[in-house]
N, C-alpha and C positions, 0 to 999 in steps of 0.2 A: 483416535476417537475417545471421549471422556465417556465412563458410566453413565450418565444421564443422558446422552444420543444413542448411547446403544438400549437404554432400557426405552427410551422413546420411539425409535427402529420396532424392537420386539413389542411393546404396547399396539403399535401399528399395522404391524403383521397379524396381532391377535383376534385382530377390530376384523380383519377380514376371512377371519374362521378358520386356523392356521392350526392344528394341534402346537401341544408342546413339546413333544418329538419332535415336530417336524421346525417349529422355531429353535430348538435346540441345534438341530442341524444345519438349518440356514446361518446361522450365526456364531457356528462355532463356539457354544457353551453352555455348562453343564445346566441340567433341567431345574438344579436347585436354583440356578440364576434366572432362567427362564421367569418359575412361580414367582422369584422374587418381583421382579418386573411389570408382571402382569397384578400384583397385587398393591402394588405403590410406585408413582413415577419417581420418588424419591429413591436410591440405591443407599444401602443400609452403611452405616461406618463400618469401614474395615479393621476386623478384632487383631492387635496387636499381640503377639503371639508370650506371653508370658515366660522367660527361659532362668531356672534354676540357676546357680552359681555356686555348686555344693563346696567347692573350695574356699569363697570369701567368704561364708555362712558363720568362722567364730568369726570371725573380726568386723565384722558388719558394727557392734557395739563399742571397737576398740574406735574406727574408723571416726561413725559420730558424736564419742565424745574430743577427740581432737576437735573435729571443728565446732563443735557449741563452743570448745576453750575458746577462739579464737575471736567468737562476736563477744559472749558472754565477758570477756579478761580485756576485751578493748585492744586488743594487741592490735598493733598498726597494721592496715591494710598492705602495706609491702613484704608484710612476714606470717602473713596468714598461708594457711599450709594449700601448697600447690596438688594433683592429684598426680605427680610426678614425687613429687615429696614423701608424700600415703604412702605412697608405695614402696619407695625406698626402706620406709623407717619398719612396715611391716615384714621385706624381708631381709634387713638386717638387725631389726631389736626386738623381733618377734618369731621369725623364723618360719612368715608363712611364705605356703607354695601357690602363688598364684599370679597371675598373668596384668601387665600394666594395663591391657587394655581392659578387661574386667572390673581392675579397681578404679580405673577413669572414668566408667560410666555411671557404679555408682557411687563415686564421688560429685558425679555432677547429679544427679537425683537428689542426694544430700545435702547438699550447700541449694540447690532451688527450694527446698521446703525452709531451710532456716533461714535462709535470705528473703524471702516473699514473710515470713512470719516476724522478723527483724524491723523492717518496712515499714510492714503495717501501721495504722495511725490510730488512735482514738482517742471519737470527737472530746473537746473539751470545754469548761465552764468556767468563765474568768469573771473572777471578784471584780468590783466595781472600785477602781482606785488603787488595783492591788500588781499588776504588772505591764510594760511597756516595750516596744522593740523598738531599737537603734539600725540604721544603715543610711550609706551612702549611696547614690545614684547621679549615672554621667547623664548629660544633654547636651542638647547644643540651642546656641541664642545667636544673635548680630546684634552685637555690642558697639554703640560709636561706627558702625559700619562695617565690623571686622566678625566674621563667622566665629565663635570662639565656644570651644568645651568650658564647661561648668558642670561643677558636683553641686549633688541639691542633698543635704539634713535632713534626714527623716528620722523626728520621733512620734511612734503609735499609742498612743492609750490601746490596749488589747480589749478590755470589755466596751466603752463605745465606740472606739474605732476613730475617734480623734486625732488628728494627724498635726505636729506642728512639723512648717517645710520652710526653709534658708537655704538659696542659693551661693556657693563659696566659687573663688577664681581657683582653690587648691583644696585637694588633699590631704591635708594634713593636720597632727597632731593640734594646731592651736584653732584651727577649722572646727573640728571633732567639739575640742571641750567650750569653745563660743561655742556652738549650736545647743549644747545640756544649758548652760545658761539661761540663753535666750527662750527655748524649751520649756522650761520649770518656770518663766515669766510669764508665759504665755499662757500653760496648764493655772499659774497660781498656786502650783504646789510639786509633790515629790512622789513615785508610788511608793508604795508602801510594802512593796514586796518586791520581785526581782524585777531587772532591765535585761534583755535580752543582746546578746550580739552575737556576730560574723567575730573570726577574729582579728579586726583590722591593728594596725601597726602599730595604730597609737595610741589603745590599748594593751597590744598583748607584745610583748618580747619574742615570746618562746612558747610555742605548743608544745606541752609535755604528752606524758601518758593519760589516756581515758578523755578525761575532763579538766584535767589540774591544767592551768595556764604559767609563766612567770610570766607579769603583770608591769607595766609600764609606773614608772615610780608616781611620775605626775598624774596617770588616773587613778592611782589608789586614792591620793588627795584629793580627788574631785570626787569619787566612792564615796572615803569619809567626809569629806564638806556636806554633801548634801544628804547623806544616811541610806543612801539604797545599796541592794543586792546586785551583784552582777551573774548573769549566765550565762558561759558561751558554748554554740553552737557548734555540733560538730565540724570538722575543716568540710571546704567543698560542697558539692550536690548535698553527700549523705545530711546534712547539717539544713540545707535549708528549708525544709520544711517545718523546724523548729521555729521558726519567726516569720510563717508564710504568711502573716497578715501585713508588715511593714515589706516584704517584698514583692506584694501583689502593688500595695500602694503606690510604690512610685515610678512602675509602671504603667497603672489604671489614670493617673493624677498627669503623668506628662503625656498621655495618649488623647485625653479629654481635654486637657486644658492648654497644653502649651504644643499644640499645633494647627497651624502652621507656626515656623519658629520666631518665638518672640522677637522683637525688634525695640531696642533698647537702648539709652544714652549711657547709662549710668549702671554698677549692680545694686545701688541702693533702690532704682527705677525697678528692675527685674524683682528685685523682692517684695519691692511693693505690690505690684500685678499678680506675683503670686499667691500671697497674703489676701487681697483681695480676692481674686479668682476662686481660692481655696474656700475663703470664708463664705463666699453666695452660695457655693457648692455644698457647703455641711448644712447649710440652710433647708435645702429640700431633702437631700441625698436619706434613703435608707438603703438597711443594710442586713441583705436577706438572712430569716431565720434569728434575727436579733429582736424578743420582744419585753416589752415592759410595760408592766400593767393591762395585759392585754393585749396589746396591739406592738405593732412596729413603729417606732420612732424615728425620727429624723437624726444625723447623726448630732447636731448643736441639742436637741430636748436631750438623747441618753448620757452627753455630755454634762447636761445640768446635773442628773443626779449623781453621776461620778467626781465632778469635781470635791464635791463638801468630805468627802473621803480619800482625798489624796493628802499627803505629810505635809504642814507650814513649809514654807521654805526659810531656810536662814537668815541673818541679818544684812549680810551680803554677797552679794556675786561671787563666785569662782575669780582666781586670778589664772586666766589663759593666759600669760601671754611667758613666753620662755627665754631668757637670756642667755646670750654666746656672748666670746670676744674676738674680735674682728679687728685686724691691721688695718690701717688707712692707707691704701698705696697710691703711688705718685699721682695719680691724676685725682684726688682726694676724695676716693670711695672706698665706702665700706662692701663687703660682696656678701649676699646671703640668698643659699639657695641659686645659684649661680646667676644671680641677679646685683647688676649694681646700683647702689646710689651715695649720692655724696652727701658731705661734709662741710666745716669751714676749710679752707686750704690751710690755715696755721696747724690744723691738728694731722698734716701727712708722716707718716710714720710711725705715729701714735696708736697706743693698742685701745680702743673705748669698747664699754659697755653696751651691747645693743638691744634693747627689749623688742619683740615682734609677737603682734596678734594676730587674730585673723583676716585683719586688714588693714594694718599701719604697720611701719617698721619705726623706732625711736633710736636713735641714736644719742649715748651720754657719756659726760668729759664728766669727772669729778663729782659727780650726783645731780649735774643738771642737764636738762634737755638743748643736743646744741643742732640738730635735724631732725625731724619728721617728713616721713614720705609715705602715700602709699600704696601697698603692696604690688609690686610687678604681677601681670600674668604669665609672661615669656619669660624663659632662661634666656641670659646674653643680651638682659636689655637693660638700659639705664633710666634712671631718676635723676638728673642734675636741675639744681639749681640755682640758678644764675648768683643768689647771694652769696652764694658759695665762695665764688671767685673772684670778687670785683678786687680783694686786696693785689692777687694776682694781676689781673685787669691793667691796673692802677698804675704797673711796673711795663706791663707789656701790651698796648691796649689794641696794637696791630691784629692780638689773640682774638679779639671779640667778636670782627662781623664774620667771622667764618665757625663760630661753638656753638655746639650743642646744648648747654646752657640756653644760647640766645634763641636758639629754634624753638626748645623748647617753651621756654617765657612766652614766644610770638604764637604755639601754638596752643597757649594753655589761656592764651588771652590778655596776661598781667604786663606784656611790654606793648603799651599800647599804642595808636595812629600820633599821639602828642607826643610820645618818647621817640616815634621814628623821626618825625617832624623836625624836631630840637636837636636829636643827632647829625642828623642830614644838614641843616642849618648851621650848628657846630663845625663842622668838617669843611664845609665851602669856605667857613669866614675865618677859622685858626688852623683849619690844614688836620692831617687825619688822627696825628698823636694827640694835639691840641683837644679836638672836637670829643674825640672820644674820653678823654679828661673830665672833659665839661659833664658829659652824659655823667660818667662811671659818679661823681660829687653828687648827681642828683639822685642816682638808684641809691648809693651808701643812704643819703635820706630817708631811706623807703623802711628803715629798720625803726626809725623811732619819730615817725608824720604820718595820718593815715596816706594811705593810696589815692584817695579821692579829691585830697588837698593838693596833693603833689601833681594830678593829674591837671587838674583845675589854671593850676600856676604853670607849669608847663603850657597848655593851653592861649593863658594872657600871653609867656611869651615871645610866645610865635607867631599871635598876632600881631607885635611889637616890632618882629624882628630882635629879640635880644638872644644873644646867646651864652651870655654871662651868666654861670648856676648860681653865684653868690645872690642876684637878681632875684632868679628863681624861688632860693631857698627862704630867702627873703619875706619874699610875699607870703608863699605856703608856711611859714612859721607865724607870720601874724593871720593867717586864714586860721592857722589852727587855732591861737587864743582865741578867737573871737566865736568858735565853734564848742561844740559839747565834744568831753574826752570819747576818743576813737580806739580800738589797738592798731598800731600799726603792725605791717606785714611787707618782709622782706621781697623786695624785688624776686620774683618766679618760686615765692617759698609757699606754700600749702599753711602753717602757722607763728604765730609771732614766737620766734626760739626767746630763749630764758637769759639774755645775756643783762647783765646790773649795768649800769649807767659810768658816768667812767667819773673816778673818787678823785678828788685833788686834796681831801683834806691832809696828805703826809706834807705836799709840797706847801702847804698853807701853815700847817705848823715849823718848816725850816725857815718862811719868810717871818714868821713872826720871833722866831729863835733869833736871826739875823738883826730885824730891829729892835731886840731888848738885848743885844749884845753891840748894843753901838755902832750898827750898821755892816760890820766886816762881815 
């Protein structure tokens, strides 16, 4: 039975003219509890009995300055002193006499007063232009039809609460410093005081002691490019209420806005909706306890006054993007990030330059661009493209109706109903090495005719019945005179690679060496 049934019991005996004797005896308790009862249904807190420690009495001062060392000095939370430790150290570097369980309790009375006062927050007052938080945040979307994780970019303006948000397919380092970029476009400027962060990967190397970080070599550059301060946050829990305004956001911003889960072709699609979404939202949105001029402002009005006080930005963008070098192995890809894509097949074996942003990967032979693709979201997945390998092709053409090249091309759309057409038609009328010849002559075209010419003439054709490419090529090369210059684009390539035209003037200067030498 709880105190508050039995003083309800005795209030109810009382009611019925019961002395206090004699409730005392019905009830088995003393008359002091009785009065109590009958004077308040509430039963009073029970006085915790206050017990001396005359032994721990010096060391009580030795005790708490150990641990102030321990918040005060920043010493890592896995060497901060255990109340097994206290104890030890007291009796053998002090020589006191007293009992582990003694100094365990109040050791933990100790550390709850420094730790709740450790804690503690106060409120604060941010300049208008003068500091921002950085973080990432996971979601999920249906991209092209496929459920997929994505990190979203969040930078905060701290005084209006201005939020720039980019969804990335990764994690990572060239993700991180695109989003400051694009950020500081967005803003129209820089703060002027610090940027706050977590400390992610690519920024920070190495958590040192306290606050000191080593510092990722490529964000210092992006540090000094654009002139602000960095902060980071304690590691973990203890740390994030340092920046509790960018990590309320991007939980507040995908709870409001992006559910149910978006559904999307493209991630340039996804950012757009979010850009938008975001943008109606600061439109109305206040944001309590924030006022100016009197009143509470929307977050785009206290946005107005913050921006004319943020830093110019520089003359140009940050360069994200990071170069490795990467072998071409036998099936003519490069791997990054445990993702592949290809190449031309002449350069297998070859070591090239790769430059990758946040979302293209470039691939370079000798200073010029000889692949672009981009960026995988999956490990273990490929990027080929059919231009890749027509030389191969060329030799082996049995290779083609069964590559992933050609899957790919058919499902990215660029091998279209007139290329199946013309190969098909090919193949019945010169046989399967033949036909595929024919085709492989017209895709080689695709690198210097637009696609639309070639498509066009492929089309005549096959209305024709011809399966002659010289035919083909024929036609598509007087469709192109008679047209406005186009770039052309490699059969299944995303853009026209860098490759120069092909030079006869060595062989033009031996034929002319030949005729002013008498012909020999």
């Amino acid at each position: 039975m709880s105190r508050v049934e039995l003083f309800e019991k005795i209030r109810n005996d009382h009611r019925q003219g019961m002395s206090v004797r004699a409730l005392a005896d019905k009830h088995r308790v003393h008359r002091r509890t009785v009065r109590q009862a009958i004077a308040s249904s509430t039963p009073p807190p029970r006085k915790t009995p206050e017990r001396e420690a005359p032994a721990l009495g010096p060391w009580k001062a030795t005790i708490r300055g150990w641990l102030e060392g321990d918040i005060n000095n920043e010493v890592p939370k896995k060497q901060h002193h255990t109340a097994r430790r206290v104890w030890t150290r007291l009796v053998n570097e002090c020589g006191a006499e007293v009992s582990e369980s003694t100094v365990r309790a109040h050791v933990a009375q100790v550390k709850a007063e420094l730790y709740a006062a450790a804690t503690a927050s106060v409120p604060q007052t941010k300049q208008l232009g003068g500091e921002a938080e950085v973080d990432f945040g996971e979601f999920y979307v249906v991209m092209a039809g496929e459920r997929l994780r994505v990190w979203m970019f969040v930078m905060r303006l701290s005084a209006s609460g201005k939020a720039f948000r980019k969804a990335y397919v990764h994690e990572c380092g060239e993700s991180f410093y695109d989003g400051h970029n694009d950020a500081f476009a967005f803003f129209g400027g820089v703060p002027t005081g610090m940027i706050r962060y977590d400390n992610l990967k690519a920024a920070v190397l190495r958590v040192l002691l306290g606050r000191d970080r080593e510092c990722n070599e490529k964000f210092i550059a992006l540090r000094s490019h654009y002139g602000f301060t960095s902060f980071f946050c304690q590691p973990g829990q203890e740390g994030a209420h340092e920046k509790g305004g960018v990590e309320g956001e991007i939980g507040r911003f995908c709870c409001n806005q992006l559910v149910p889960l978006p559904q999307v072709a493209t991630l340039d699609e996804l950012n757009e909706l979010i850009a938008e979404r975001g943008g109606a939202e600061d439109a109305v949105r206040r944001i309590h306890g924030r006022r100016l001029e009197g009143r509470v402002p929307t977050v785009d009005e206290h946005f107005a006054f913050e921006q004319p006080r943020l830093a110019p930005l520089p003359d140009e963008a940050f360069d994200v993007a990071v170069e490795v070098r990467c072998r071409v192995d036998a099936k003519a890809r490069v791997c990054y990030r445990q993702a592949y894509y290809s190449v031309p097949a002449g350069l297998v074996g070859r070591r090239l330059r790769v430059r990758v942003d946040a979302t293209h990967l470039q691939a370079l032979d000798s200073g010029r661009v000889v692949a672009r693709h981009q960026r995988l979201a999956h490990k273990h997945t490929e990027s080929l493209q059919l231009d890749h390998y027509l030389e191969i092709l060329t030799r082996k053409p049995g290779a083609l109706a069964g590559s992933t090249p050609l899957a790919q091309a058919r499902a990215a759309g660029v091998f279209t109903v007139e290329h199946e057409t013309f190969w098909a038609a090919a193949r019945r009328k010169l046989g399967d090495a033949a036909g595929t010849r024919a085709l492989i002559d017209v895709l080689l075209e695709h690198r210097r005719l637009p696609a639309a010419v070639l498509v066009s003439a492929l089309a005549a054709a096959n209305n024709a019945a011809i399966t002659n490419p010289q035919v083909v090529l024929t036609e598509a090369r007087a469709a192109a005179d008679r047209r406005p210059p186009a770039i052309a684009v490699p059969i299944g390539g995303l853009e026209v690679y860098d490759r120069p035209p092909p030079d006869a003037s060595g062989y033009d200067g031996l034929l002319a060496g030949a005729s002013a030498g008498g012909g020999r």
